[in-house]
Rosetta silent file (secondary structure, phi, psi, omega in degrees, C-alpha in Angstrom):
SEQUENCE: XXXXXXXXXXXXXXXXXXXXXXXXXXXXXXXXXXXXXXXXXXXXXXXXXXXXXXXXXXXXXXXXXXXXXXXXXXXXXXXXXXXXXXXXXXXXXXXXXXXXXXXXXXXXXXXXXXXXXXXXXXXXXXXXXXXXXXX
SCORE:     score description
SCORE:     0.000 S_00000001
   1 L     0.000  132.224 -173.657  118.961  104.725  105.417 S_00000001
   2 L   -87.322  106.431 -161.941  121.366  102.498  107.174 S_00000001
   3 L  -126.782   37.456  175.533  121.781   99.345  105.277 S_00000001
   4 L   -71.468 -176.908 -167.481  124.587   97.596  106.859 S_00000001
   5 L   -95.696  -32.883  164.138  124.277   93.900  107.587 S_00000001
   6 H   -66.619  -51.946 -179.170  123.231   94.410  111.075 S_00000001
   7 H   -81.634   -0.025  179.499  120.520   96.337  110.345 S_00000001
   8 H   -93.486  -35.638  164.721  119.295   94.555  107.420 S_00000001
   9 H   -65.697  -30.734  176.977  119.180   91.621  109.791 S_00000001
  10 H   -90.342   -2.202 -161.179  117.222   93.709  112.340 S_00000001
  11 H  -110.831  -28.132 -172.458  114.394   95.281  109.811 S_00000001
  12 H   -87.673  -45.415  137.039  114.069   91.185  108.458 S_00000001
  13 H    19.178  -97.216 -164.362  113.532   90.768  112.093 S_00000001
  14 H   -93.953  -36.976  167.400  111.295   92.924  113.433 S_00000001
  15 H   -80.386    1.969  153.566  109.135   92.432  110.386 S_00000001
  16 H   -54.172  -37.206 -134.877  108.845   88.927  110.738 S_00000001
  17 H  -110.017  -21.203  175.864  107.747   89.158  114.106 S_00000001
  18 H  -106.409   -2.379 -168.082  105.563   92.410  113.565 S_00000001
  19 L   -95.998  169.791 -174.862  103.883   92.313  109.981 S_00000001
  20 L   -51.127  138.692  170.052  100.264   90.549  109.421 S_00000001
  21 L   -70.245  -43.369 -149.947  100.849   87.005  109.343 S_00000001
  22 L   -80.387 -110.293 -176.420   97.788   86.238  106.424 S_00000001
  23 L   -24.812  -34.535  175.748   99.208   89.909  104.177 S_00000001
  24 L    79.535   19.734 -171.695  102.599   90.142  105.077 S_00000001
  25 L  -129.580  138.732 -176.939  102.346   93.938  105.642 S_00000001
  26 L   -71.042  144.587 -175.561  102.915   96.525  108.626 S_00000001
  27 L  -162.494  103.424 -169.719   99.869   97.937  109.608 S_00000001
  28 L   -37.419  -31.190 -172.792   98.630   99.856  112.913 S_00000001
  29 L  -113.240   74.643  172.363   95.784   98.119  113.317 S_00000001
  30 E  -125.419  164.425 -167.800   96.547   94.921  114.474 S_00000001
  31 E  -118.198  131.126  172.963   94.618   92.216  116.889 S_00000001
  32 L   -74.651  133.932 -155.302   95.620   89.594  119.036 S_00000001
  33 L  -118.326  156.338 -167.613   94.711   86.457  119.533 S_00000001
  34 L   -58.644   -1.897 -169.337   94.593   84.293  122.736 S_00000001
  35 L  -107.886   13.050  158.858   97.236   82.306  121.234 S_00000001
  36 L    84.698  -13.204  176.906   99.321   85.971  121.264 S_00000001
  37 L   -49.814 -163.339  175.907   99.500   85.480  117.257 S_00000001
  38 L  -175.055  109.671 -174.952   98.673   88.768  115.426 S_00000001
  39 E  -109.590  175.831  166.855   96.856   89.926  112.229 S_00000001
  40 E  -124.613  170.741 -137.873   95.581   93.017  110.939 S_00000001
  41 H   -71.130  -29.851 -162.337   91.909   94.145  111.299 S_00000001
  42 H   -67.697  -40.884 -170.966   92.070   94.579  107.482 S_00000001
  43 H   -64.694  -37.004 -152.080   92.863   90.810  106.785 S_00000001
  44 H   -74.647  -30.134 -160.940   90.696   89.253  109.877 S_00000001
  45 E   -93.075  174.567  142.595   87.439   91.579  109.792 S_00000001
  46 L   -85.608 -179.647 -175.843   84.624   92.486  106.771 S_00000001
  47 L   -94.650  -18.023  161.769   83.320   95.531  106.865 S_00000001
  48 L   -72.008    6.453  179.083   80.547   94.515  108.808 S_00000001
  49 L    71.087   -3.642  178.842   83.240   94.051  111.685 S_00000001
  50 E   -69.323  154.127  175.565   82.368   90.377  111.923 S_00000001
  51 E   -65.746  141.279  169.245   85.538   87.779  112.157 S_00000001
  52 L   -80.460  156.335 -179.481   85.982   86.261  108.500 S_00000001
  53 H   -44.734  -52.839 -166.701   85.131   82.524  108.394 S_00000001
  54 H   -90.649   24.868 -165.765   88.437   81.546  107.565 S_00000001
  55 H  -103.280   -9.671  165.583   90.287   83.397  110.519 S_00000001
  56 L   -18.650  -51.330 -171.262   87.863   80.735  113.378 S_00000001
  57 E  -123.263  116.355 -174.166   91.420   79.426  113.472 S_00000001
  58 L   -27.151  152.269  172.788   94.821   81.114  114.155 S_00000001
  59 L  -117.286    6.141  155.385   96.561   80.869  110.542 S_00000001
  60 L  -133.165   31.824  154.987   99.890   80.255  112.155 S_00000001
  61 L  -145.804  -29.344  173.043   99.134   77.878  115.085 S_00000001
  62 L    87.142   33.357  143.510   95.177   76.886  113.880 S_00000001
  63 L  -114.231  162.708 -161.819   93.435   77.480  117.372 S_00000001
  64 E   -59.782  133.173  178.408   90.523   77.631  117.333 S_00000001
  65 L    62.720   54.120  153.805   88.215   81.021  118.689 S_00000001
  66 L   -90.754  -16.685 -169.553   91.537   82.717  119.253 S_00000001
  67 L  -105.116  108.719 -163.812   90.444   85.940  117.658 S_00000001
  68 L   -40.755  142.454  179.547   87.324   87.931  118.918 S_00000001
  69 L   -81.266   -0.127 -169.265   84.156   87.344  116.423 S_00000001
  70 E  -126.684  132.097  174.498   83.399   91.134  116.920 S_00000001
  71 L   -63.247  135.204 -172.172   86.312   93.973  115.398 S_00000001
  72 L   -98.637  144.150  153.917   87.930   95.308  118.586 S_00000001
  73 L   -60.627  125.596 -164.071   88.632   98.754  119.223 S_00000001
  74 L   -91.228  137.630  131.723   92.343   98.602  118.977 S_00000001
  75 L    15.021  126.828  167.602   94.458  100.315  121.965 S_00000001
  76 H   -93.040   -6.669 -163.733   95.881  103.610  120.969 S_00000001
  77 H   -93.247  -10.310 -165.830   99.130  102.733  123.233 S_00000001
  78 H   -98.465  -51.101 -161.298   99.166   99.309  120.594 S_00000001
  79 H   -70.275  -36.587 -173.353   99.032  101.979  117.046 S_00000001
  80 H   -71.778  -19.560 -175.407  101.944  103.980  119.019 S_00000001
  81 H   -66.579  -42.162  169.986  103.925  100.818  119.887 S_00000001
  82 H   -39.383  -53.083 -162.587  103.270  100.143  116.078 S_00000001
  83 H   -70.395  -23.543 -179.735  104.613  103.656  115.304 S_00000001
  84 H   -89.010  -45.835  152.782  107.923  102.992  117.780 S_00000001
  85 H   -19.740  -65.614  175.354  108.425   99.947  115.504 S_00000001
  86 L   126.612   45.300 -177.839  108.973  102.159  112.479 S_00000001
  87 E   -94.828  123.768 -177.058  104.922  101.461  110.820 S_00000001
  88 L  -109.242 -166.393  163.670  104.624  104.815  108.973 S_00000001
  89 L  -144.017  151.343  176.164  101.561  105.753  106.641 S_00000001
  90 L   -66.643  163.197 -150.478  101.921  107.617  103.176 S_00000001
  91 L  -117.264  -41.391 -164.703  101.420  111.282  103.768 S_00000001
  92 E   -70.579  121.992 -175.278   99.914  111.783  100.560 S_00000001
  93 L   -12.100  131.051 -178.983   96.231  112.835  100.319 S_00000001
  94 L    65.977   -9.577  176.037   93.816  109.215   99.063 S_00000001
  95 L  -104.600  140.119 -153.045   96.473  106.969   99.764 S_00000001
  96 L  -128.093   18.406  177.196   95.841  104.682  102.838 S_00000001
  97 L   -75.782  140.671  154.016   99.171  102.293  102.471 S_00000001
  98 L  -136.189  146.382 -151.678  100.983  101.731  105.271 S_00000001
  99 L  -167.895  159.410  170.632  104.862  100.235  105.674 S_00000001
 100 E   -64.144  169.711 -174.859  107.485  100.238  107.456 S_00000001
 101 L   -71.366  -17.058 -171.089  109.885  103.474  107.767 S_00000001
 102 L   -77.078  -26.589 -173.299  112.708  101.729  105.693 S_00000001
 103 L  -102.287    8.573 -143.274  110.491  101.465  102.939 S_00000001
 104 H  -103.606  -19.050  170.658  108.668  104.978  102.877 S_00000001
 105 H   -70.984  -31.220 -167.126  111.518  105.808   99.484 S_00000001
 106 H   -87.183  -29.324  158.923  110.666  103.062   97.590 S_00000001
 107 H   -55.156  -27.314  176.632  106.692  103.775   98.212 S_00000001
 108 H   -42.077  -57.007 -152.252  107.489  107.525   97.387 S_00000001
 109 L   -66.597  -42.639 -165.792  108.732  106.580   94.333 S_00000001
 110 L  -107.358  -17.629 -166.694  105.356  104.423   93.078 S_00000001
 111 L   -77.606  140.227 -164.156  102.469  105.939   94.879 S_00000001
 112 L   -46.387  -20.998 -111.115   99.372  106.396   92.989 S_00000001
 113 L  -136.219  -22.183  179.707   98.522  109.442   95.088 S_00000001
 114 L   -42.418  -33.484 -166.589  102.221  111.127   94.808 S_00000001
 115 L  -104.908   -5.680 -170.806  101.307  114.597   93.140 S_00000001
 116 L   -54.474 -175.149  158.888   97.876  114.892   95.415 S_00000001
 117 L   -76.323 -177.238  176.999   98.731  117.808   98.631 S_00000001
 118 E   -87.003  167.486  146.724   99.757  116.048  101.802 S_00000001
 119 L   -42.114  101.588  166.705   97.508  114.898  104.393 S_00000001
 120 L    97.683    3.661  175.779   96.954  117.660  107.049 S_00000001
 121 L  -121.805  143.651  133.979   98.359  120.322  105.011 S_00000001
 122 L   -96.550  161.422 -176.099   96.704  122.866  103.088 S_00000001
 123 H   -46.563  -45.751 -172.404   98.489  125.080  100.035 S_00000001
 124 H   -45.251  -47.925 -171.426   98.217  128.052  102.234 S_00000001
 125 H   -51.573  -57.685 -164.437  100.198  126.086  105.455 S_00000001
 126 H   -60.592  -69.347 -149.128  102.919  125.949  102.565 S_00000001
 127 H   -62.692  -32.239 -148.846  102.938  129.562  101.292 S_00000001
 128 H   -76.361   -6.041  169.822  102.816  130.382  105.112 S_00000001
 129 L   -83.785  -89.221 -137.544  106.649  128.327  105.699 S_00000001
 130 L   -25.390  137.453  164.940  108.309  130.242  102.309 S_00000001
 131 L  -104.661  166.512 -150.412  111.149  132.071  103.068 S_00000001
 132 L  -132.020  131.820  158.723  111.558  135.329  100.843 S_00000001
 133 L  -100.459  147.028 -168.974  115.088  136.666   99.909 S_00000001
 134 L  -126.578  128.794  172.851  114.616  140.505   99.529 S_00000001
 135 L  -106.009    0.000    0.000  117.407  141.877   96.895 S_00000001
């Protein structure tokens, strides 16, 4: 990981300008509001997909009905622009965090979910990479 002062300056950056304003966290699934602000679905919506009460008003400019009252099917070209960003997701099996790519060592390191298999792999898919030295 490249941690030079230019790049420490561009990752402080781009996650000002791309993580949830209300959570502070990268997240693929986020929605826009007419006032171009940007949250994610997790902070703004309930599980009944209704807007929460206290999102009626942008939380970084406060207007009002900028954010649809109904959860929007988000874009798939907006989760890849997310994904060109560097918003990864943990790989490991039950865990549903997502972060940026700069940060995918230090989640490694802590996640609940670290000894589960990976996501999309089964044991076999493993056995079926091994390479064999024959003596």
């Amino acid at each position: 990981m490249d941690v030079s002062p230019g790049s420490l300056a561009k990752q402080i950056s781009i996650e000002r300008r791309f993580n949830c304003v209300v959570c502070l966290c990268a997240r693929f699934q986020m929605v826009y509001g007419q006032c171009q602000h940007r949250i994610c679905t997790k902070c703004a919506y309930g599980s009944s997909g209704v807007l929460r009460q206290q999102f009626q008003r942008c939380p970084s400019c406060q207007q009002e009905d900028s954010f649809p009252e109904r959860k929007p099917t988000i874009p798939e070209d907006n989760i890849t622009l997310q994904k060109l960003l560097g918003v990864t997701a943990c790989q490991n099996k039950g865990c549903t965090q997502e972060f940026w790519s700069w940060e995918k060592s230090e989640h490694d390191l802590t996640c609940p979910y670290k000894n589960s298999p990976r996501r999309g792999k089964r044991p076999s898919d493993a056995r079926k990479n091994q390479r064999y030295v024959i003596i």
